[in-house]
C-alpha positions as CSV (number, residue, x, y, z in Angstrom):
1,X,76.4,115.0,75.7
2,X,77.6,118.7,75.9
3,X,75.8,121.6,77.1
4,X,77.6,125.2,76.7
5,X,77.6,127.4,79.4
6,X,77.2,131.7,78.8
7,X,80.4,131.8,81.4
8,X,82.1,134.2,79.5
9,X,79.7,136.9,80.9
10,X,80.6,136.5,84.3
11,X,84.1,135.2,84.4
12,X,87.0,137.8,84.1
13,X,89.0,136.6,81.2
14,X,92.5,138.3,80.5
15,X,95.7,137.1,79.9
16,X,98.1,138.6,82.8
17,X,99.8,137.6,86.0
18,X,98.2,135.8,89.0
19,X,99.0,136.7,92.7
20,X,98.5,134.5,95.5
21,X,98.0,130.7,94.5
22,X,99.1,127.6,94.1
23,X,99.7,125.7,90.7
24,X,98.9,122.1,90.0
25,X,102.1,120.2,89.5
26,X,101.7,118.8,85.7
27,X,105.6,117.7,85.6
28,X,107.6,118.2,82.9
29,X,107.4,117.6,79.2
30,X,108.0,114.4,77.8
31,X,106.5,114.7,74.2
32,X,105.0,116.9,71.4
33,X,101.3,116.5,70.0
34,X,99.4,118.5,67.7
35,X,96.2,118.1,65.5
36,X,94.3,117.5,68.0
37,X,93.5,119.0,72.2
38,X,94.6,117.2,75.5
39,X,94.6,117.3,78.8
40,X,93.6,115.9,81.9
41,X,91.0,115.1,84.9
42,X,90.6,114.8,88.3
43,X,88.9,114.8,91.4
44,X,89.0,117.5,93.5
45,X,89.7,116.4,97.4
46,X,88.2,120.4,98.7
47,X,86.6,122.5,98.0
48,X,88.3,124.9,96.0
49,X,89.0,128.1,93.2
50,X,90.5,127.7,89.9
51,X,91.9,131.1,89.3
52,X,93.8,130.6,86.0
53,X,94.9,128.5,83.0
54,X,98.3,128.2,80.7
55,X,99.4,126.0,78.4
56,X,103.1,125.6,79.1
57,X,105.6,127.3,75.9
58,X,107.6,124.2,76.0
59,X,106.0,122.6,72.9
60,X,104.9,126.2,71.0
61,X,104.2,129.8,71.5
62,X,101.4,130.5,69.2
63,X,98.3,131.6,71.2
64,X,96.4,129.5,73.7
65,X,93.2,128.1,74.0
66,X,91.5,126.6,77.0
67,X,88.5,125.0,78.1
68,X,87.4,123.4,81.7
69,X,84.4,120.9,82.2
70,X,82.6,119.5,84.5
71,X,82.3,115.6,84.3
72,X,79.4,114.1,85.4
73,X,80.0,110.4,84.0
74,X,83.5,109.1,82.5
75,X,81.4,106.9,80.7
76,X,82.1,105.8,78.2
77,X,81.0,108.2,76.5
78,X,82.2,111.2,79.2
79,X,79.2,113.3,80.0
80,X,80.7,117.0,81.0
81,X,79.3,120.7,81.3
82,X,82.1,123.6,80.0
83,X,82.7,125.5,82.7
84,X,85.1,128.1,80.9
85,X,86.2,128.2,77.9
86,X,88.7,131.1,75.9
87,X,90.5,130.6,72.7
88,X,93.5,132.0,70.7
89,X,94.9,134.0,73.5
90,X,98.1,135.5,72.7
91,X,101.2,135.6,74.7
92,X,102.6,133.6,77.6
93,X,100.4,135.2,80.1
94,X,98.0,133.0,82.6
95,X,94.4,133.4,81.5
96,X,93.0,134.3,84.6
97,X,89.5,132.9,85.7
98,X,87.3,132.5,88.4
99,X,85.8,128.9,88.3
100,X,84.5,127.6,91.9
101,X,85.1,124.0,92.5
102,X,83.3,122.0,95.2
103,X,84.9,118.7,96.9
104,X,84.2,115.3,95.0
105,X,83.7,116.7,91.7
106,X,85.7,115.3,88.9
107,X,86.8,118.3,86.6
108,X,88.5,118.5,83.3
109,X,91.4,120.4,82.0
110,X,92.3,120.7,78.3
111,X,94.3,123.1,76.3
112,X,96.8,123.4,73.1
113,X,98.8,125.9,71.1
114,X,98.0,127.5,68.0
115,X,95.9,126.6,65.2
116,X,97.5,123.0,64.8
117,X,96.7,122.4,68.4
118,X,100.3,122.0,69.5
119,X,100.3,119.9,73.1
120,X,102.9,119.7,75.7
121,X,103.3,115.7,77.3
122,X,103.8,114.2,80.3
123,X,103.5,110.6,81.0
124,X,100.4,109.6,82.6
125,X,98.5,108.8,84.6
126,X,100.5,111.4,86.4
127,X,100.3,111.8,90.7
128,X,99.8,115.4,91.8
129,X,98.7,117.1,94.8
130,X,96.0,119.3,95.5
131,X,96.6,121.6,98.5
132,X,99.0,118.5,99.7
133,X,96.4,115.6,99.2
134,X,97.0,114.0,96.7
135,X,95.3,113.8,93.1
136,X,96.0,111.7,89.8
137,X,95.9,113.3,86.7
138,X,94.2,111.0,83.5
139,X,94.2,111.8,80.0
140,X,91.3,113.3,78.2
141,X,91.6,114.5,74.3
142,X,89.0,115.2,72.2
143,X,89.1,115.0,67.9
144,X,86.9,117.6,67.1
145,X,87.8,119.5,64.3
146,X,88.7,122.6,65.6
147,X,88.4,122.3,69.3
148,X,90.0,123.6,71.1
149,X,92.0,126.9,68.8
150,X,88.6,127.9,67.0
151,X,85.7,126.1,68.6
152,X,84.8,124.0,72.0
153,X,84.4,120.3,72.7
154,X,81.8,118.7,71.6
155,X,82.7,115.2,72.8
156,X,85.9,114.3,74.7
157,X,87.4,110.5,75.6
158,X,89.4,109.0,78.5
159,X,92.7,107.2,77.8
160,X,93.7,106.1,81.1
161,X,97.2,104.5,79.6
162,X,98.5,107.4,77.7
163,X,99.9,110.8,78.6
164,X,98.4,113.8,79.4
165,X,98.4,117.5,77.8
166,X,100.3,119.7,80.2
167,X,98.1,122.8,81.5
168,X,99.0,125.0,83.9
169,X,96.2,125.1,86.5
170,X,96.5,128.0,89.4
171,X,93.9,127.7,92.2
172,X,93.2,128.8,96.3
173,X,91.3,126.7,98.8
174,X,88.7,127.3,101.0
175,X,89.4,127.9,104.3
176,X,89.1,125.3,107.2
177,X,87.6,125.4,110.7
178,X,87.6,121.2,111.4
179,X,90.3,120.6,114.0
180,X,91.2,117.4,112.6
181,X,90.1,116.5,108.8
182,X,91.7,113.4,107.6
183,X,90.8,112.3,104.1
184,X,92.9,109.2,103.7
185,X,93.7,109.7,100.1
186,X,97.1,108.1,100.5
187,X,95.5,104.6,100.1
188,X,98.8,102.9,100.8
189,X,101.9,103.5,103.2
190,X,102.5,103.9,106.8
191,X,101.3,107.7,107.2
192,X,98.4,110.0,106.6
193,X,97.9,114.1,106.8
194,X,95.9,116.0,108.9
195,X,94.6,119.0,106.9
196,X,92.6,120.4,109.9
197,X,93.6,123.5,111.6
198,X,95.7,121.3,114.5
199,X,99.0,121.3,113.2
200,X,100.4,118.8,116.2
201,X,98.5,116.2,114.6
202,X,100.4,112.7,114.1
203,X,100.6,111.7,110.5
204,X,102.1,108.0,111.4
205,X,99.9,105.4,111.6
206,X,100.4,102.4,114.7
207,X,100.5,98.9,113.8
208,X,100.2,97.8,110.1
209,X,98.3,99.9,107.8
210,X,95.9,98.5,105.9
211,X,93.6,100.5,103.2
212,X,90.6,100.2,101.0
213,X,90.9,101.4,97.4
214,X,89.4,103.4,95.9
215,X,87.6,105.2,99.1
216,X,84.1,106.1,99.6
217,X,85.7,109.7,98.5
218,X,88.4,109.9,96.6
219,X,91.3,107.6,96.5
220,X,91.4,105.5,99.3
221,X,90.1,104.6,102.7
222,X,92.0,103.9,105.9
223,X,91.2,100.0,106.9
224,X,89.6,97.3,105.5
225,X,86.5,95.2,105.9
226,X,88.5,92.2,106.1
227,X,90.2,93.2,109.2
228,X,92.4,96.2,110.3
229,X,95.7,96.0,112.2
230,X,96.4,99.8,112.1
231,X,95.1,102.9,113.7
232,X,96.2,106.6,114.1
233,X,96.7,108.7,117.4
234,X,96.0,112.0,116.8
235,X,97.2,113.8,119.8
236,X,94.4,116.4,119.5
237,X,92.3,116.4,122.9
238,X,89.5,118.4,122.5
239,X,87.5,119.9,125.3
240,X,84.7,118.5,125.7
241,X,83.7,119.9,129.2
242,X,82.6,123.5,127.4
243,X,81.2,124.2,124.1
244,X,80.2,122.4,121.4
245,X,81.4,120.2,119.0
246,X,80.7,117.6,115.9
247,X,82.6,114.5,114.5
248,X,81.7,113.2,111.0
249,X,82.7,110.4,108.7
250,X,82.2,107.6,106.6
251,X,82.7,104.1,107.4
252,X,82.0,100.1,106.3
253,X,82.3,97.1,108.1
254,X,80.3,93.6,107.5
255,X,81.4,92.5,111.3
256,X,80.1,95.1,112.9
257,X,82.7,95.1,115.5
258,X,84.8,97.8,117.2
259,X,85.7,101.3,117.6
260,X,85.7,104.1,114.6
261,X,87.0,107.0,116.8
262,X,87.6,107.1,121.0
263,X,89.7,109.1,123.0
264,X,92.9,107.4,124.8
265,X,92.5,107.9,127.9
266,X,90.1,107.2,130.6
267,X,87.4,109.2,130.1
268,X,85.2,106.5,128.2
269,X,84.5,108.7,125.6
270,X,84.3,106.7,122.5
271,X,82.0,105.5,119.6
272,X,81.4,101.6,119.3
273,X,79.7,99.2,116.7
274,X,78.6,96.1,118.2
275,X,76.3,93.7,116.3
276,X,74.5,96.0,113.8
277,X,74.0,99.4,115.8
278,X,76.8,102.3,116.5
279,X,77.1,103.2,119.8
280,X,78.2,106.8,121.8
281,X,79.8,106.3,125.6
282,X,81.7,108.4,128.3
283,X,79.1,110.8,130.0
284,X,76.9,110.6,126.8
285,X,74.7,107.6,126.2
286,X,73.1,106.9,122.2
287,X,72.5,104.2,120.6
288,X,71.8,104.4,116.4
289,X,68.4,103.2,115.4
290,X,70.0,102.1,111.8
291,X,72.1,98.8,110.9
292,X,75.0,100.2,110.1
293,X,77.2,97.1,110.0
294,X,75.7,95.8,106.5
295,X,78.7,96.0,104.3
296,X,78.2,99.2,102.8
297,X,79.4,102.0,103.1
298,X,77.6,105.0,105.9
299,X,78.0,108.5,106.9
300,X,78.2,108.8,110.7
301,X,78.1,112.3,112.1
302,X,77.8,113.0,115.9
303,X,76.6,117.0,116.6
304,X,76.7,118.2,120.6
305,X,74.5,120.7,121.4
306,X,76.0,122.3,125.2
307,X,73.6,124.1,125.5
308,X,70.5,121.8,125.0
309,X,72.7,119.1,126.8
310,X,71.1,117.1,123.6
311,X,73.4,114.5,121.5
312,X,72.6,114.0,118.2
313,X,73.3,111.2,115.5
314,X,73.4,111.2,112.1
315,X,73.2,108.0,109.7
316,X,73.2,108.8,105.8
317,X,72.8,112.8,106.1
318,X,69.0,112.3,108.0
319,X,68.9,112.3,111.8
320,X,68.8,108.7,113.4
321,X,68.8,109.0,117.5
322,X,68.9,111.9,119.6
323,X,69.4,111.6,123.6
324,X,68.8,114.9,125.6
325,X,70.0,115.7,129.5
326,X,73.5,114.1,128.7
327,X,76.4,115.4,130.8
328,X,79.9,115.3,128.6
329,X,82.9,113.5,130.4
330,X,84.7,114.7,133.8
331,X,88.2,113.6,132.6
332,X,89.5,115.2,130.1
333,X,90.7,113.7,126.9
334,X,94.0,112.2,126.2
335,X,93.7,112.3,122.3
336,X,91.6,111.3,119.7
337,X,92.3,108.0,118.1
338,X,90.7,106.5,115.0
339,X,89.9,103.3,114.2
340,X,91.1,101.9,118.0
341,X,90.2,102.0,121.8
342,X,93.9,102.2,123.7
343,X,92.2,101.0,127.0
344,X,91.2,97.7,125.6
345,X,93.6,97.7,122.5
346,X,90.9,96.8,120.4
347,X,90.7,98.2,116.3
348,X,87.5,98.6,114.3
349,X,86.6,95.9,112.2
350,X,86.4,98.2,109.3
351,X,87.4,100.8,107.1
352,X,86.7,104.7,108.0
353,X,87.4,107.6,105.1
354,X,86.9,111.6,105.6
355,X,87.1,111.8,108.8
356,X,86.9,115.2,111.0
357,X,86.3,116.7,114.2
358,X,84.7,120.6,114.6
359,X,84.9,121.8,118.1
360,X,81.4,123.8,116.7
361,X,78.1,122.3,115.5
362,X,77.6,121.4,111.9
363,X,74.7,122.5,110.6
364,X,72.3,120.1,109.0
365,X,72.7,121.6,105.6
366,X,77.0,120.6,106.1
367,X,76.0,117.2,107.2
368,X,73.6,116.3,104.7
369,X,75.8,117.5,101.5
370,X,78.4,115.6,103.1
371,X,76.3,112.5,103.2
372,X,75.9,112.7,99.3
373,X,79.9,111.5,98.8
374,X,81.4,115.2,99.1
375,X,84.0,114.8,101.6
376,X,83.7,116.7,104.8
377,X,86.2,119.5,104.3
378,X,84.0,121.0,101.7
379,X,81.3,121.5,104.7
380,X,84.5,122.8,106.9
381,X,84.4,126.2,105.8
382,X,83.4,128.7,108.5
């Protein structure tokens, strides 16, 4: 099913040059097609601003013609929105636009040359990286007579196996305020990236990694319900003594056994899952009202009000347990550690994915988008 949009109205369209972003690495050309439009999807990791389109010159330089969608089932057959569309653009220029994209959706990219539809190829699937997380590029094409030199899509296909059209995407990212955001995309290896705003962080992970794949967002997920062996030590010690803060993520365990985030040092601060409930300690004392150890997959968010002296859970975006007249921790923290308690060496029996750490309170409106499978650094902006 396709459904135009009246973009054109509202997004700046011109072919010139484009200040001040990043491009989407598409590689290099491999092949020549033409007759017919192709390109590629993904899923964005952030939130995020596509601010212009170009079909590379490699393979022809008639005009260019363009169209972004937005997918809403890969189907088969793909369901999609267009979210911009321009045709036979002259020149080499970058077609600027100004198409806001928000974390977990799965976008499309197509674009060809000329009236025969001349594409530029690059094996696929094809990795890339999207602000440094990374992203894999699949083929989509579409056969409509046409699309994309005189008309838009009217029905486009996935071809996982076969290589993608080559277009130039140019984009910015929303800012970040989360200390710590770690979206486990790798889903494989023996490091993951911090993309919060502490740039100390530790990317190596201690023991032996294990993942989940795909994630509950995105590509992967750091652990496994079979069993976990692995953790990662931060270094980031927030304060916890003054101001407020939040922590937020998903995880999934069927044992129910073991410790999602703590701190490393003495302070008892840490959050537990014992049985079926999910448990906060060190100065604050909550206990979840939910089963959260029923082999699916939850969205935990912790919110510390300083002023109120109130805790507050979340389970699944909705609020679960609230304790008020808690007192935070007289030692300070050590370091943040995920999926492990250093004092008693003991992992989480589980797999955690977008996880992040605000020294602020997320608002109910952040926590509850993020609890419908957008990962947490699209609710980081300040």
């Amino acid at each position: 099913m396709h459904l135009r949009l009246a973009l054109l109205s509202v997004v700046v369209c011109l072919a010139t040059t484009v200040a001040a972003q990043s491009s989407l690495d598409i590689g290099t050309q491999t092949n020549t097609y033409s007759s017919n439009s192709r390109g590629y999807y993904f899923v964005a990791p952030v939130n995020m601003t596509i601010t212009g389109l170009r079909v590379p010159t490699d393979a022809s330089t008639d005009s260019q013609s363009v169209e972004v969608y937005n997918i809403t089932s890969l189907g088969p057959p793909i369901t999609f929105t267009s979210l911009f569309y321009q045709n036979q653009v002259a020149g080499a220029g970058i077609i600027n636009c100004n198409i806001s994209v928000t974390a977990g959706q799965t976008i499309g990219v197509m674009g060809s040359r000329g009236s025969t539809m001349v594409n530029s190829y690059q094996t696929g699937p094809y990795t890339s990286s999207i602000g440094g997380i990374p992203v894999t590029l699949t083929r989509i094409y579409t056969n409509d007579s046409g699309a994309l030199d005189v008309n838009q899509a009217t029905n486009i296909t996935e071809e996982p196996s076969f290589e993608i059209g080559r277009v130039e995407m140019y984009y910015t990212l929303a800012s970040t305020d989360a200390a710590l955001y770690y979206p486990f995309e790798e889903g494989t290896g023996s490091t993951t990236q911090n993309y919060g705003t502490y740039s100390a962080a530790s990317s190596a992970i201690q023991g032996t990694a294990s993942w989940t794949t795909p994630g509950q967002v995105g590509a992967g997920a750091f652990g496994s319900t079979t069993g976990n062996a692995g953790y990662v030590n931060t270094g980031y010690a927030p304060d916890l003594t003054t101001g407020d803060w939040s922590v937020a993520f998903w995880m999934n365990t069927t044992t129910g056994y073991g410790y999602p985030f703590a701190d490393g040092g003495s302070n008892g601060f840490r959050c537990f899952v014992n049985t079926t409930n999910i448990y906060l300690y060190g100065g604050y004392s909550l206990t979840s009202a939910s089963d959260v150890s029923d082999g699916t997959w939850h969205h935990v968010a912790y919110v510390w009000d300083s002023a109120a002296s109130t805790v507050t859970l979340y389970v699944d975006g909705t609020q679960d347990a609230q304790a008020t007249a808690q007192s935070p921790p007289t030692i300070a923290c050590t370091g943040l550690q995920i999926s492990y308690r250093n004092s008693n060496t003991t992992q989480f029996d589980g797999s955690v994915d977008d996880f992040g750490w605000w020294d602020r309170k997320l608002t109910t409106g952040e926590i509850s988008s993020a609890a419908g499978a957008a990962p947490i650094g699209a609710t980081a902006a300040a």
